[in-house]
C-alpha positions as CSV (number, residue, x, y, z in Angstrom):
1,X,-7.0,43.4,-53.8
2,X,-4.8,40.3,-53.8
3,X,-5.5,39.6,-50.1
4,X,-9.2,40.0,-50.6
5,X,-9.2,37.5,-53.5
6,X,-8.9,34.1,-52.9
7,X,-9.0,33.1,-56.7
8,X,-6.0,35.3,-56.9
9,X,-4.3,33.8,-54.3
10,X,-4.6,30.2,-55.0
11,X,-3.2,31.1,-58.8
12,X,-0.4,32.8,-57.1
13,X,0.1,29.6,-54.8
14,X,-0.3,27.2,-58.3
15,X,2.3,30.0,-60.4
16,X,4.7,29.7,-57.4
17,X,4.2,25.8,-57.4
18,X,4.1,25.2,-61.0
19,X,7.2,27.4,-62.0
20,X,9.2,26.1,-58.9
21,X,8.7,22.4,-60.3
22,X,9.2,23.1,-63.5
23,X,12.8,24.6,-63.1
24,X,13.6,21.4,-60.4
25,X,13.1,19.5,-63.8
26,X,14.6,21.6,-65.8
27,X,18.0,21.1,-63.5
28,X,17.7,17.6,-63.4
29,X,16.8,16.6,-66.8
30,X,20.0,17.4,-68.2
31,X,22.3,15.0,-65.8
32,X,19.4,12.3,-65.7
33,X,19.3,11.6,-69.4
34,X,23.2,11.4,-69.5
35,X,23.9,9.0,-66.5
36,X,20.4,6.8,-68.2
37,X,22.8,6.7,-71.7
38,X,20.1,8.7,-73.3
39,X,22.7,11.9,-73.7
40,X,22.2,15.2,-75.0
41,X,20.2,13.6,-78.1
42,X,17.7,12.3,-75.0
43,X,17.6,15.7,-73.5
44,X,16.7,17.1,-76.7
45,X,13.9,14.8,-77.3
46,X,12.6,15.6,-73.5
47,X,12.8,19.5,-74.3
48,X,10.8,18.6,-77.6
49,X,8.2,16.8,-75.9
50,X,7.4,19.3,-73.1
51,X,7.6,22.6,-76.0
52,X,4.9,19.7,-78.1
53,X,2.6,19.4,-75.2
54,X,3.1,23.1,-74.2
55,X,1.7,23.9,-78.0
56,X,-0.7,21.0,-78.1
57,X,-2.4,22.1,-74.7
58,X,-2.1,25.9,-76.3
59,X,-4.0,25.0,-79.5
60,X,-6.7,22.8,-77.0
61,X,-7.4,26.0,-75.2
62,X,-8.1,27.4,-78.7
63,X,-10.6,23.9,-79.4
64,X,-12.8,23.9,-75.8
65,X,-12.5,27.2,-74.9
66,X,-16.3,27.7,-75.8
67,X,-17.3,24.6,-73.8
68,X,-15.1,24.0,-71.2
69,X,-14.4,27.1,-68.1
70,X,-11.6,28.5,-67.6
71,X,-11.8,27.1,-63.8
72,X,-12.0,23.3,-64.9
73,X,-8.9,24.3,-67.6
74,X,-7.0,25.6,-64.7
75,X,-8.0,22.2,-62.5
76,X,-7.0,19.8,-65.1
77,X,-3.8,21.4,-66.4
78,X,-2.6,21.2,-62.8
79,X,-3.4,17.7,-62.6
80,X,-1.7,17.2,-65.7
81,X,1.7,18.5,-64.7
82,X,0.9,16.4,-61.4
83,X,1.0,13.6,-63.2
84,X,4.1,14.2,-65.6
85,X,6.1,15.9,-62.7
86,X,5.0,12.0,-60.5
87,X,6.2,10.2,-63.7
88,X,9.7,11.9,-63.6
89,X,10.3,9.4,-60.1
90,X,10.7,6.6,-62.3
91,X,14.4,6.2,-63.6
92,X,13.8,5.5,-66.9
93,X,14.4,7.8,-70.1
94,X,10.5,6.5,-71.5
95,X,8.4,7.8,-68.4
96,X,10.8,10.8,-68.3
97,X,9.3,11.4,-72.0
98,X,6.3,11.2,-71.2
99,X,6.3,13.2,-67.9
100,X,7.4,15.8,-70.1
101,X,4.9,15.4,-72.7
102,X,1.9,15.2,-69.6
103,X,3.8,18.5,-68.2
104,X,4.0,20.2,-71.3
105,X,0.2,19.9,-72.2
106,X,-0.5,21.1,-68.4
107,X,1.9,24.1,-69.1
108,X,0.0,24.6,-72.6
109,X,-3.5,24.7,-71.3
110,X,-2.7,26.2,-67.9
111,X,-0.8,29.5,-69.1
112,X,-3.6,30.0,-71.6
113,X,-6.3,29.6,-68.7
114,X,-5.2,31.0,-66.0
115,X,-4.1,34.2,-67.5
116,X,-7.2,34.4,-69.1
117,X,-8.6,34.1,-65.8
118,X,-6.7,36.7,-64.0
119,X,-7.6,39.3,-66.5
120,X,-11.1,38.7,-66.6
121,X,-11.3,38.7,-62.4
122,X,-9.2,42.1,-61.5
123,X,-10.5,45.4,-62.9
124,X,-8.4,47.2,-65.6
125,X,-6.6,49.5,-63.6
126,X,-5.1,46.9,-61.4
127,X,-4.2,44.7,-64.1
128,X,-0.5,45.9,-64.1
129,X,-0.1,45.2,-60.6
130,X,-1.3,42.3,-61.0
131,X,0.7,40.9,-63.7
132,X,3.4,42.3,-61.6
133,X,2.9,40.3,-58.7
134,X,2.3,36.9,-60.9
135,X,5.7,37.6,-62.7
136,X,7.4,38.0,-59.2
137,X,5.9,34.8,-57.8
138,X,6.9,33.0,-61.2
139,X,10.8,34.4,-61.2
140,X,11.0,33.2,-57.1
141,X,9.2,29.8,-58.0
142,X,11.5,29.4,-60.9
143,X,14.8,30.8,-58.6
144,X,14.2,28.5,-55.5
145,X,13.5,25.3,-58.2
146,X,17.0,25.6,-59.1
147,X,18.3,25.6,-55.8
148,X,16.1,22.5,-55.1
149,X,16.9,21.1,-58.2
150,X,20.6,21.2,-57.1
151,X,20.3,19.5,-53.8
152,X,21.5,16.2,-53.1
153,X,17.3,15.3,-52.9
154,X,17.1,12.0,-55.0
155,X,14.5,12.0,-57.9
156,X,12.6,8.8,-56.3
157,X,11.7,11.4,-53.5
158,X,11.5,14.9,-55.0
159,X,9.4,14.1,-58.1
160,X,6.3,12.4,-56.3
161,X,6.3,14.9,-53.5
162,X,6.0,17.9,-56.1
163,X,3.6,15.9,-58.1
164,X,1.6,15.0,-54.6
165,X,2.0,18.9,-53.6
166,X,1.0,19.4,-57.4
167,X,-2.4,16.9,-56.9
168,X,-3.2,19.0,-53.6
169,X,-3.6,22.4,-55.3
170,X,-5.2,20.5,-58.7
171,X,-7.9,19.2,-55.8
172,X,-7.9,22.8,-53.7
173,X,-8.5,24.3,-57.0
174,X,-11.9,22.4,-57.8
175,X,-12.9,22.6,-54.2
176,X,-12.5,26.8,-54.6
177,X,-13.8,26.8,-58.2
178,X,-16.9,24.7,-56.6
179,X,-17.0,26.7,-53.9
180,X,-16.7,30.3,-55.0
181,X,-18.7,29.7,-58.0
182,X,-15.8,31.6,-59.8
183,X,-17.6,33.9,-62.6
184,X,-15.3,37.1,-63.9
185,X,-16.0,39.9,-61.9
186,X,-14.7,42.3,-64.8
187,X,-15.6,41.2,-68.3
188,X,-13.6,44.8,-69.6
């Protein structure tokens, strides 16, 4: 089923992508607000403003859901985290802040949408599967993002290349959601 579904695959490849970025930041965010004097109190605030835009994007989902599709969700939460993982090039403790606040909404309105997507496009009885597969592409996103977060990669480059690969799958995604004209095939 997964093979035969492109939908499916592209979330996979945006799950990987996403939860592989995220945990690069999450590595680096640490160390980069103690060497910019910012300190644990800075790290703190970063952690508060990604969980803020995680539950503002939530509670948008919640707002639009009736107006906006689940496809153009998915698009623009994508090119949200885009955006705040790009901003997280800059060496400074402000665009850090609000890379994570960009990053959080994307998080917030993507989980909503694109699990509400999943659900609605496989039939019921593969829906463990499923889920089962999206979970194992999140844990090896998250698991290799450390181990690139680790690396000796500087910031100026990492960041903008996982906010360009980011952009790329934001843009594949409305190009398939044009495309495919991507209605649920199971509504049950």
């Amino acid at each position: 089923m997964l093979r035969s579904q492109s939908v499916l695959l592209a979330l996979l490849a945006l799950t990987f992508t996403l939860n592989l970025s995220l945990n690069v930041v999450n590595v680096r965010a640490p160390v980069f607000m103690t060497t910019s004097g910012a300190g644990a109190g800075g790290y703190a605030l970063f952690e508060a403003f990604v969980s803020g835009g995680a539950l503002a994007g939530i509670l948008l989902v919640g707002l639009i859901s009736r107006r906006v599709s689940l496809d153009a969700q998915v698009g623009v939460a994508v090119a949200l985290l885009a955006l705040g993982v790009a901003a997280l090039a800059l060496p400074l403790p402000a665009a850090w802040f609000a890379g994570a606040a960009l990053a959080g909404l994307g998080l917030g309105i993507g989980d909503v949408a694109a699990i509400t997507r999943v659900q609605l496009l496989v039939p019921g009885h593969l829906r463990g599967r499923v889920a089962g597969a999206m979970i194992s592409v999140t844990a090896l996103g998250l698991s290799l993002g450390a181990v690139l977060g680790g690396t000796a990669l500087s910031g100026a480059a990492l960041m903008p290349t996982l906010g360009a690969v980011l952009a790329l799958l934001a843009l594949g995604w409305a190009l398939l959601a044009r495309r495919a004209s991507m209605k649920p095939s199971f509504a049950t």
